[in-house]
Structures are given as C-alpha cells and as structure tokens.
PAMI-317346 format. One record per residue (C-alpha): residue number from 1; residue in one letter; chain; z, x, y. Coordinates in steps of 0.5 Angstrom, whole numbers, plus 500, padded with zeros to 3 digits. Example, Ala and Ser with C-alpha at 12.3 -4.5 7.8 and 13.67 -1.06 7.14 Angstrom:
REM residues 2
+------+-------+-------+-----+-----+-----+
! tise ! lumse ! lumke !  c3 !  c1 !  c2 !
+------+-------+-------+-----+-----+-----+
!    1 !     A !     A ! 516 ! 525 ! 491 !
!    2 !     S !     A ! 514 ! 527 ! 498 !
+------+-------+-------+-----+-----+-----+
REM end
This chain:
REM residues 173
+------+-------+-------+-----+-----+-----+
! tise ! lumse ! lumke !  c3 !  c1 !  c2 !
+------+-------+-------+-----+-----+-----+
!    1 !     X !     A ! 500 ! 500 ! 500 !
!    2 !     X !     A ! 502 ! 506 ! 504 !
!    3 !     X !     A ! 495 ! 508 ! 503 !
!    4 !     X !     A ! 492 ! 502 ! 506 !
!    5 !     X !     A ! 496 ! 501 ! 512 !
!    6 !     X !     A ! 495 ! 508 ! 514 !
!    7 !     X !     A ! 486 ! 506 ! 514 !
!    8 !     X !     A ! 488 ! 499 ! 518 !
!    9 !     X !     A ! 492 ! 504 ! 523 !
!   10 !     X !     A ! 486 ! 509 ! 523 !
!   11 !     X !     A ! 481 ! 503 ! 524 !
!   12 !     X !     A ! 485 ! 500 ! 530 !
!   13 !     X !     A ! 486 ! 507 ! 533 !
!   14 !     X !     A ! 477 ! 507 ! 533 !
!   15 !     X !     A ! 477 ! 501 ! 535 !
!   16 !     X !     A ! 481 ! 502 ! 541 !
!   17 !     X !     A ! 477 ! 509 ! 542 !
!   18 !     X !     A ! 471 ! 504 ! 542 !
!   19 !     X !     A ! 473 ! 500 ! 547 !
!   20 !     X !     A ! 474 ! 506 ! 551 !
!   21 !     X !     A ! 469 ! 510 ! 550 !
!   22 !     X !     A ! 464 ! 506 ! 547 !
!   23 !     X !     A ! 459 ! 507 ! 551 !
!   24 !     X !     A ! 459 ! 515 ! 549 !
!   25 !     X !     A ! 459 ! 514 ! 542 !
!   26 !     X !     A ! 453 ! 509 ! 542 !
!   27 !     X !     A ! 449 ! 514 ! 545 !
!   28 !     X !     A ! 450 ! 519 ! 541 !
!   29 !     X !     A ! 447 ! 516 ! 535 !
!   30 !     X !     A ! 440 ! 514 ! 540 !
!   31 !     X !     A ! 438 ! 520 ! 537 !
!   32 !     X !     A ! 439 ! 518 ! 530 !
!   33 !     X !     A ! 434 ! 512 ! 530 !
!   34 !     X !     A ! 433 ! 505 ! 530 !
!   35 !     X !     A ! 438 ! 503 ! 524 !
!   36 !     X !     A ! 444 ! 506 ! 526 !
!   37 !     X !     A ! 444 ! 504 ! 533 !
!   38 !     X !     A ! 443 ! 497 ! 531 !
!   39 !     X !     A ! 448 ! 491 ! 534 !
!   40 !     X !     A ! 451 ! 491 ! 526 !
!   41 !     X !     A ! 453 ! 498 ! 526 !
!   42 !     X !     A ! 456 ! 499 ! 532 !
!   43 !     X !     A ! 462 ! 503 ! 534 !
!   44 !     X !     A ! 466 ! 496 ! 534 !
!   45 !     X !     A ! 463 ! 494 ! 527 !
!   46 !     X !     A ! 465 ! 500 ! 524 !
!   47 !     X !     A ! 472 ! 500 ! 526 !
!   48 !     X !     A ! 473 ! 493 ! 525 !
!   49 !     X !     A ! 471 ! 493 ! 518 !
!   50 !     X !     A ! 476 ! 500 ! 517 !
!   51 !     X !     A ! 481 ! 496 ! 521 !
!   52 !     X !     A ! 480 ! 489 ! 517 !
!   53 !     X !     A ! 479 ! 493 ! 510 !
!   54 !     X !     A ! 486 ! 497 ! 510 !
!   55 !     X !     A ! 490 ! 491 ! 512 !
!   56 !     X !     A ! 487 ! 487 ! 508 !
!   57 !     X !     A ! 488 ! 491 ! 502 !
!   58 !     X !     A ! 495 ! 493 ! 505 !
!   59 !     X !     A ! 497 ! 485 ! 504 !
!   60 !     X !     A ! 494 ! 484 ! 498 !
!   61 !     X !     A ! 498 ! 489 ! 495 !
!   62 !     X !     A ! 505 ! 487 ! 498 !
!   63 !     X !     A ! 502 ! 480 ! 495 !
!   64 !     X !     A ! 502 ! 484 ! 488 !
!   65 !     X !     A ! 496 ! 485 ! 486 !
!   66 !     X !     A ! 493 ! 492 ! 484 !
!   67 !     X !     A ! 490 ! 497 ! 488 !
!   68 !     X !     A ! 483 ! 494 ! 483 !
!   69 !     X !     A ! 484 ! 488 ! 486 !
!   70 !     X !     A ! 487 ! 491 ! 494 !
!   71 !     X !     A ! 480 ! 495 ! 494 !
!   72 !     X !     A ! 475 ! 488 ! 494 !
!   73 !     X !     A ! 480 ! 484 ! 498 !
!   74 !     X !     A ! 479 ! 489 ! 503 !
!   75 !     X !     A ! 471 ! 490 ! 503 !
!   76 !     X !     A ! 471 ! 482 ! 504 !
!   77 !     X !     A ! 477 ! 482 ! 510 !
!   78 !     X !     A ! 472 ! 487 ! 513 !
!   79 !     X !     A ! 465 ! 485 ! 512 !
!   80 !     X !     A ! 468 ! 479 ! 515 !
!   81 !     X !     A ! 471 ! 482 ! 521 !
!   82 !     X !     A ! 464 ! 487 ! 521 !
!   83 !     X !     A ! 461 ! 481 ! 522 !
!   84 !     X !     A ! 465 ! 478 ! 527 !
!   85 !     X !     A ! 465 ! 484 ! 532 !
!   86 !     X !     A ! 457 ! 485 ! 531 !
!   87 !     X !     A ! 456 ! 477 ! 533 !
!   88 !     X !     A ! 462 ! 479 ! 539 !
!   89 !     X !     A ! 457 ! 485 ! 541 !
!   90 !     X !     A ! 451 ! 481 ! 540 !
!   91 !     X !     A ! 454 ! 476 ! 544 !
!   92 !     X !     A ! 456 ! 480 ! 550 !
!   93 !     X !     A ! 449 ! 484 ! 551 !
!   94 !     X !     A ! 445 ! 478 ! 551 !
!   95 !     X !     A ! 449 ! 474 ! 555 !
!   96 !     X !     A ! 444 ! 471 ! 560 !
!   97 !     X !     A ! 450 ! 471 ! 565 !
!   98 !     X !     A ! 448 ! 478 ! 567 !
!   99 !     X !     A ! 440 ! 477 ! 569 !
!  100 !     X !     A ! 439 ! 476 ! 576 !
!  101 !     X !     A ! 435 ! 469 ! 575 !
!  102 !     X !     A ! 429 ! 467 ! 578 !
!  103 !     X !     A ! 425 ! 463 ! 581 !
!  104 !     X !     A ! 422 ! 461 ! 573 !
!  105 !     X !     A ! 430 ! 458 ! 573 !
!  106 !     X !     A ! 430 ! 454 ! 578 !
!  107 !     X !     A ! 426 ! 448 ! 576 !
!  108 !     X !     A ! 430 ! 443 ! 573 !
!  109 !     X !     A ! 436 ! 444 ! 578 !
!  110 !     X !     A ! 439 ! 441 ! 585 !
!  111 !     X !     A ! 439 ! 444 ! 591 !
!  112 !     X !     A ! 440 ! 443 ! 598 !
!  113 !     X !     A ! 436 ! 443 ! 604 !
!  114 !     X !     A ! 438 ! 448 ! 609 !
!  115 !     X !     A ! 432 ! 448 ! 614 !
!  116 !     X !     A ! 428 ! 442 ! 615 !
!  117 !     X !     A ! 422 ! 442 ! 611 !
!  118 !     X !     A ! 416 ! 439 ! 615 !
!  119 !     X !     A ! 410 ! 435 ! 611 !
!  120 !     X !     A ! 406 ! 441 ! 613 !
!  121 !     X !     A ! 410 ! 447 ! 611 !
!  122 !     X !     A ! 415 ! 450 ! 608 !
!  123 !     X !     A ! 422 ! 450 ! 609 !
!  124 !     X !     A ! 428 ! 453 ! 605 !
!  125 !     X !     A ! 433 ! 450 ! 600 !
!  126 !     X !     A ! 439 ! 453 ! 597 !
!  127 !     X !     A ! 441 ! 452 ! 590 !
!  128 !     X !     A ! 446 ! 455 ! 585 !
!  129 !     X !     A ! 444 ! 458 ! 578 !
!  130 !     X !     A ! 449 ! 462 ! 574 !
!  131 !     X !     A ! 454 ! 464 ! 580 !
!  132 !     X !     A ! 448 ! 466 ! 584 !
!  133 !     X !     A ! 446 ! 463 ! 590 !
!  134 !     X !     A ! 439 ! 463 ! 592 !
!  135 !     X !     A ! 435 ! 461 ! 598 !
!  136 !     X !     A ! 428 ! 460 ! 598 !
!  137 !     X !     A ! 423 ! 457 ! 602 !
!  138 !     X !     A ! 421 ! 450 ! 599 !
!  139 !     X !     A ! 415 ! 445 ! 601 !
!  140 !     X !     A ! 415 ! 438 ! 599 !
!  141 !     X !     A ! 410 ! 432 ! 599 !
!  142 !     X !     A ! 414 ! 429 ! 605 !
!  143 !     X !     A ! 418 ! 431 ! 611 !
!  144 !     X !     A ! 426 ! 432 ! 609 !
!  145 !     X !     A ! 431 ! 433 ! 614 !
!  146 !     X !     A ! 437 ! 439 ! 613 !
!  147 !     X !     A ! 443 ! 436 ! 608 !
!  148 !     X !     A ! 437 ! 433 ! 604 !
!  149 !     X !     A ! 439 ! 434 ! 596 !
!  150 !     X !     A ! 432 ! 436 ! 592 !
!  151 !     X !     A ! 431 ! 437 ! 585 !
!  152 !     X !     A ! 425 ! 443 ! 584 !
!  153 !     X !     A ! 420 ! 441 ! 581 !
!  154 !     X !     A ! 415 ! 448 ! 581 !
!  155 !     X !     A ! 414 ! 455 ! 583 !
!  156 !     X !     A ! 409 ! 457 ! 588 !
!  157 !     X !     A ! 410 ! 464 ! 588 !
!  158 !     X !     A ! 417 ! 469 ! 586 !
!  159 !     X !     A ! 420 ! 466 ! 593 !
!  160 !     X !     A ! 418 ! 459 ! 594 !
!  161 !     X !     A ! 418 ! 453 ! 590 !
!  162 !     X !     A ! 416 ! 446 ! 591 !
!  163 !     X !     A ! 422 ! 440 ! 591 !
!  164 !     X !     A ! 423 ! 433 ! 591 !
!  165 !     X !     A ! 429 ! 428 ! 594 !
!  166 !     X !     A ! 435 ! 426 ! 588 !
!  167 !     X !     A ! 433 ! 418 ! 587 !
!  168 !     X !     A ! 440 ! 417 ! 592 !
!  169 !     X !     A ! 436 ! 421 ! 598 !
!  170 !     X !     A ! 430 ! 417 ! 598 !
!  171 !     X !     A ! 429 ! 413 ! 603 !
!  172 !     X !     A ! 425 ! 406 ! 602 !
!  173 !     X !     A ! 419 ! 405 ! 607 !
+------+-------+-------+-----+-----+-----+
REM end
C-alpha cells in the first residue's frame, strides 16, 4: 500500500508542477511529434493518470485485495481520471470565449443604435458578444433613431453589418 501511496503523491507533485510550469513541459515535447504532443498526452493527463492510479491502487489494497487486483484498479482510476484531464484540456484550449469575435458572429444577436442611421446611410450600432462589446457601422432598409433596438440580419464588410428594428420598436404607419 506504501507503494502506491508514495506513486499518487508522486502523481499530485507533477500535476502540481504541470500547472505551474506546464506551458515548459508541453514545448519541450514539440520537437518529438504530433502523438506525444497530442491533448491526450499532456502533461496534465499524464500525472492525473500517475496520481489517479496510486490512489486507487492504494485504496484497493487498504480494501484487502491483493496487489494483483490493486494494480487493474488502479490502471482503471487512472484512465478515468487521464480521460477527465484530456476533456479539461481540450475544453480550456478550445474554448471560444477567447477568440476576438467578428462581424460573422453578430447575426442573430440584438444590438442598440447608438448614432442615428439614415434610409440612405450608415449608422453605428453596439452589441454585446461573449463579453466583448462591439460598434459597428450598420445600414437598415428604414431610418432608425438612437435607442432603437435592432437585430442584425447580414454583414456587409468586416465592420459593418445590416439590421432591422425588434418587433416591439416597429412603428405602425
């Protein structure tokens, strides 16, 4: 049992030293190819597995069974835990809350008309995707007044988009 306790501890110390100087690990292994470099093989996953599989060995021997039966428990506590720290990993990198979002994001969503926009021109509107607040310049098939709130419909160009009044600001000629 000693054995596996001492591999968890061991496993927590990496995973602690992969959070605090995992960005040093993982480029050292660039230069070794694409498998070991992999979300699955992170140093993350690696010492979740080492940490999952000492515990559980650990606690299947302070159970009672035998270090035969320990050692599969242990492998199965630590591709569970691996697993779960490859989805964490994959999860934090690909989140999309960290891309700057453009002007292909902003249909769909409401914004508020902040300069007046003519039935001949452009005016601008602000909108709110993702904690980021955007102005951009905005046309509509009707004159709007500031305060209006529009929902945008098209993109002309990287800063301009095209939008139409909310069903509530439409005024009934």
């Amino acid at each position: 049992m000693t054995t596996f306790l001492v591999i968890g501890i061991a496993g927590l110390v990496l995973l602690g030293l992969s959070l605090l100087v995992g960005d040093l690990v993982g480029s050292a292994l660039d230069g070794l190819g694409d498998a070991l470099t992999a979300d699955w093989f992170s140093s993350a996953v690696v010492a979740g597995f080492v940490a999952a599989f000492g515990f559980g060995g650990a606690l299947a021997q302070a159970a009672g069974a035998p270090t035969v039966i320990a050692v599969p428990v242990g492998v199965v506590a630590g591709a569970g835990f691996g697993w779960f720290a490859s989805w964490l990993t994959r999860l934090v990198r690909d989140g999309s809350s960290d891309a700057t979002p453009t002007t292909d994001d902003t249909i769909g969503h409401d914004a508020t008309v902040i300069t007046d926009i003519p039935g001949d021109g452009f005016g601008v509107v602000r909108l709110q995707i993702g904690g980021h607040t955007l102005r951009l310049n905005a046309r509509a098939e009707r004159a709007l007044v500031t305060g209006t709130q529009v929902h945008v419909t098209g993109v002309l160009s990287p800063t301009a988009v095209t939008v139409a009044p909310v069903w509530n600001d439409l005024e009934l000629d």
